[in-house]
C-alpha positions in Angstrom: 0.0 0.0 0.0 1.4 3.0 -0.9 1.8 6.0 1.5 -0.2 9.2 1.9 2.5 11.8 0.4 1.8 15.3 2.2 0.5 18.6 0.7 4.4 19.3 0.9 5.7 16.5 -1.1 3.1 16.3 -4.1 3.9 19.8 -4.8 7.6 19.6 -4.4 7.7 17.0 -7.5 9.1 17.5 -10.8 5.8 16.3 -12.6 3.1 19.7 -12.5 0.4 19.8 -9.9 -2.5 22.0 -10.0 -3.8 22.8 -7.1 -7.4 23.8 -6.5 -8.2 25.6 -3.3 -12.5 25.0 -2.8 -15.1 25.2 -0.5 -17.5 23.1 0.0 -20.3 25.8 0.5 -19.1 27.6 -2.8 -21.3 27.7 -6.0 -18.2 28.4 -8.4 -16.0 26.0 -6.7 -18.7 23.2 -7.4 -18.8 24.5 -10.9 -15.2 23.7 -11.3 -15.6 20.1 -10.3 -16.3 18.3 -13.4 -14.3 20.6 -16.0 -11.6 19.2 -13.5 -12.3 16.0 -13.7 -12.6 16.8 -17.4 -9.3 18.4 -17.5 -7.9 15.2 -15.8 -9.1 12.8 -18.3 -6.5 15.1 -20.5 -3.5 15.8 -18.9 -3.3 12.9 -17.0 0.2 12.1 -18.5 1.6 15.6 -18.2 0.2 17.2 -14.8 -1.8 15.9 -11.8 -4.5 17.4 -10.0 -5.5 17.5 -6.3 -8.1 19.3 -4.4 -7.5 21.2 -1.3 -10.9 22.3 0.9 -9.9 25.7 2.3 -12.3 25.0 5.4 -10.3 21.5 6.5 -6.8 22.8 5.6 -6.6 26.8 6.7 -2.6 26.6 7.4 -2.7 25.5 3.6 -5.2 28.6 2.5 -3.3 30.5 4.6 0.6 30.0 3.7 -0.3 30.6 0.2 -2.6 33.8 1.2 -5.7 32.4 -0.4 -8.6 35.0 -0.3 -11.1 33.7 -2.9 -12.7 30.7 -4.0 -11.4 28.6 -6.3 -7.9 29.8 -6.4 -5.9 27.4 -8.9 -2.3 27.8 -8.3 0.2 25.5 -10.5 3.5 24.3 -8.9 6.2 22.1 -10.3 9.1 21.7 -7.3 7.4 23.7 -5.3 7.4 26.6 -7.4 4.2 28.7 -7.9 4.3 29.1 -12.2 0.7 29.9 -12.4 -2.0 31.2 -10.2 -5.6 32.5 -11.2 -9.4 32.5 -9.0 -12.4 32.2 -10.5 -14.0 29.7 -12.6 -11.9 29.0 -15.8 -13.3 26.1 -18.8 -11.1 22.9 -19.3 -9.7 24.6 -22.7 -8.1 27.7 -20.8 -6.7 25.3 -18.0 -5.1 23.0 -20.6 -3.5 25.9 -22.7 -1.8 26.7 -19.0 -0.6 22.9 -18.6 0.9 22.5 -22.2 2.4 25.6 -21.9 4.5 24.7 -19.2 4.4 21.1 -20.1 6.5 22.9 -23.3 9.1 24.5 -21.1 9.4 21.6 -19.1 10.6 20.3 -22.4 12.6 23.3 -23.3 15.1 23.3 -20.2 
């Protein structure tokens, strides 16, 4: 059985992460779900994703100052590259991925 990495560890990686900051109480935030999953479906071979519910982790909202709901922040080895709130489609998430999915390439 393989172990439960921390927040810490999946975003330190070399692979991409995208991070999305929710709530459970928030309309937008439940909007985002299936373009995620979506989104997944997609990129599965060039970024993960994983969810991170602002109410059950506030030292994780807080250490990366999160004021709004959903806040999608990308990190490859623990580097923020990309940070936006709001509701964004699957399309304008994906053109974020293979763009640093290219530079990943590139260096």
């Amino acid at each position: 059985m393989e172990q439960k990495k921390t927040f810490q560890e999946i975003i330190n990686r070399d692979q991409l992460t995208l991070v999305d900051f929710f709530a459970t109480w928030c309309g937008p935030c439940q909007m985002m779900q299936p373009i995620l999953q979506e989104l997944s479906s997609r990129i599965s071979d060039r970024a993960s994703i994983i969810k991170v519910d602002v109410d059950r982790a506030p030292e994780a909202a807080n250490a990366f100052r999160i004021q709004g709901v959903p806040t999608l922040i990308l990190f490859r080895r623990g580097e923020i590259l990309w940070r936006q709130s709001g509701v964004l489609n699957a399309n304008q998430l994906e053109d974020v991925i293979n763009k640093f999915s290219v530079e990943t390439v590139k260096n």
